[in-house]
N, C-alpha and C positions, 0 to 999 in steps of 0.2 A: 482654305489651306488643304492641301493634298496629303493623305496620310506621311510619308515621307518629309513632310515639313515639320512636323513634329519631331522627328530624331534626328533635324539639323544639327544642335549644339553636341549630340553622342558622336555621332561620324566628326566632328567637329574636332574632338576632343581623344576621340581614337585612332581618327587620321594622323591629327599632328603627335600623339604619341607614337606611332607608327614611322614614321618620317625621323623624328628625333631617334630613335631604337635603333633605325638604321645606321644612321649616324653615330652612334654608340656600339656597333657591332662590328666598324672598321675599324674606331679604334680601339677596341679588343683584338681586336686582327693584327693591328700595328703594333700593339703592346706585348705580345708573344711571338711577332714574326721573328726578332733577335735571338732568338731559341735554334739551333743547329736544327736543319732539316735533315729528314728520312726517308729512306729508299720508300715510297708507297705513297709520300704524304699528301701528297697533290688528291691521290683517291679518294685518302680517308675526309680530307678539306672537302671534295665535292659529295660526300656524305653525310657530314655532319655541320659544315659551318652555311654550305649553300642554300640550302634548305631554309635556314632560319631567316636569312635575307630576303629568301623566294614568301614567305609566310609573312613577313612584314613588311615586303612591296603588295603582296595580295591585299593585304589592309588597308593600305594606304591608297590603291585604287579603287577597292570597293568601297572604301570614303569619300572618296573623291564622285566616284559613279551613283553614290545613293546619296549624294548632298547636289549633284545636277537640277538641273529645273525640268524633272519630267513634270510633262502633261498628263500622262497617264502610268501607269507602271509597267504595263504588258515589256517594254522596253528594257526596263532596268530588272526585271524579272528573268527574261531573256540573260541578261550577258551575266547575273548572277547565279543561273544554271550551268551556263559555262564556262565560268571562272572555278567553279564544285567541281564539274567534270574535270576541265586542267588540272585541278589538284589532285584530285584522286589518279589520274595518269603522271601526274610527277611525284603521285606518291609512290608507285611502282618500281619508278625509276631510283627513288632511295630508298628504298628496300633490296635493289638489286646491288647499289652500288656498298652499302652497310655490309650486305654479305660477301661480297669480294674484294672489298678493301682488303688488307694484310697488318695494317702498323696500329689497329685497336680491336680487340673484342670486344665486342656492344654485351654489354647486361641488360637485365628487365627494365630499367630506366632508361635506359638509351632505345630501347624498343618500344617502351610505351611512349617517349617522347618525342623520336622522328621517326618513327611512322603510323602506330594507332592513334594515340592523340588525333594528328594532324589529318587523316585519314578521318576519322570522326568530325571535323571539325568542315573538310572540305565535301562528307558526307552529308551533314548539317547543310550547308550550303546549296549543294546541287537541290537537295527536297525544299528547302524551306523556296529557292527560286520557283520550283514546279508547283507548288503548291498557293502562290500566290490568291490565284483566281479559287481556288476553295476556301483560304480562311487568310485573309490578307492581315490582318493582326500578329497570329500567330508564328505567321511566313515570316513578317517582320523581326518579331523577336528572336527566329532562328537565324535571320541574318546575323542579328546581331552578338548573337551567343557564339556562331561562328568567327566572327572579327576578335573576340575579348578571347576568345581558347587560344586562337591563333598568335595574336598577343602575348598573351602569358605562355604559349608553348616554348616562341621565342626569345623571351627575357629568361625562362628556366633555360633553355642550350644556350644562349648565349655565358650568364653566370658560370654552367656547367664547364664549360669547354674553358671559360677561364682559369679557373678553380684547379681543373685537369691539369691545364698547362703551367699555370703558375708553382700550384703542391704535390702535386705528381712527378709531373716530369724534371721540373729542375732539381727536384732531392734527390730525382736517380742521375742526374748529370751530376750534384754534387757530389754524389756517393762515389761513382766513376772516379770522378776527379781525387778524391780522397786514397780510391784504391789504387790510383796508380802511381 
């Protein structure tokens, strides 16, 4: 058995929650889309809600990728070094777009959420791949610590932006409506 056999049934089991999450985060998508759109929104969407899709397809590949039948790891070590690297370069990219969005101000929870979190998690990721060939146990358990952050990063923004949309924003559309 190849070390990697032994964390069959966890990739398993956080893959197909990954896959179903996805599934659960269009229709949050569809469940608020009926909400009047805003000049910006399209931005703020590619800041906040992409993200959380991009973090639980990452999952659900590197599930996929470390439940494969390697022969050896060096492979799978390989494309989870650069699976860390991509995310920390698309974590950049939502950091830039959080800041020039216009239709939300982020607070410390929206900052710790998409982008240091998720930054730590795809930083996890790039080390625990390079590190294989030094302590392959240890490697493994940062894979997988990276998958579950990732996870729950996701399911916290997804509730989030629910919540937002649902008790936020419709009490001031109600409000509106009342005042006029």
């Amino acid at each position: 058995m190849t070390p990697l056999g032994e964390w069959e049934s966890f990739y398993v089991i956080v893959g197909s929650s990954a896959g179903a999450l996805i599934g659960l985060q269009f229709v949050a998508i569809t469940l608020i889309a009926d909400m009047p759109a805003r000049k910006g929104q399209e931005m703020a969407g590619a800041a906040f809600a992409t993200p959380t899709i991009i973090h639980f397809s990452v999952v659900l590949v590197l599930s996929a990728l470390l439940s494969a039948p390697w022969h050896e790891i060096t492979g799978a070590a390989v494309l989870c070094t650069l699976l860390g690297l991509g995310g920390i370069i698309y974590e950049v990219v939502v950091y830039r777009r959080m800041r020039t969005q216009s239709v939300y101000k982020p607070e410390f929870e929206d900052w710790l959420f998409h982008v240091l979190l998720p930054l730590a998690a795809y930083g996890i990721l790039t080390a625990s791949g390079y590190t294989t060939r030094l302590h392959l146990e240890w490697a493994l358990f940062g894979v997988a610590t990276a998958a579950l952050l990732l996870l729950l990063i996701g399911i916290h923004n997804t509730w989030d932006a629910v919540m937002y949309h649902v008790f936020t924003l419709r009490q001031r559309e109600a409000e509106k409506s009342k005042q006029q």
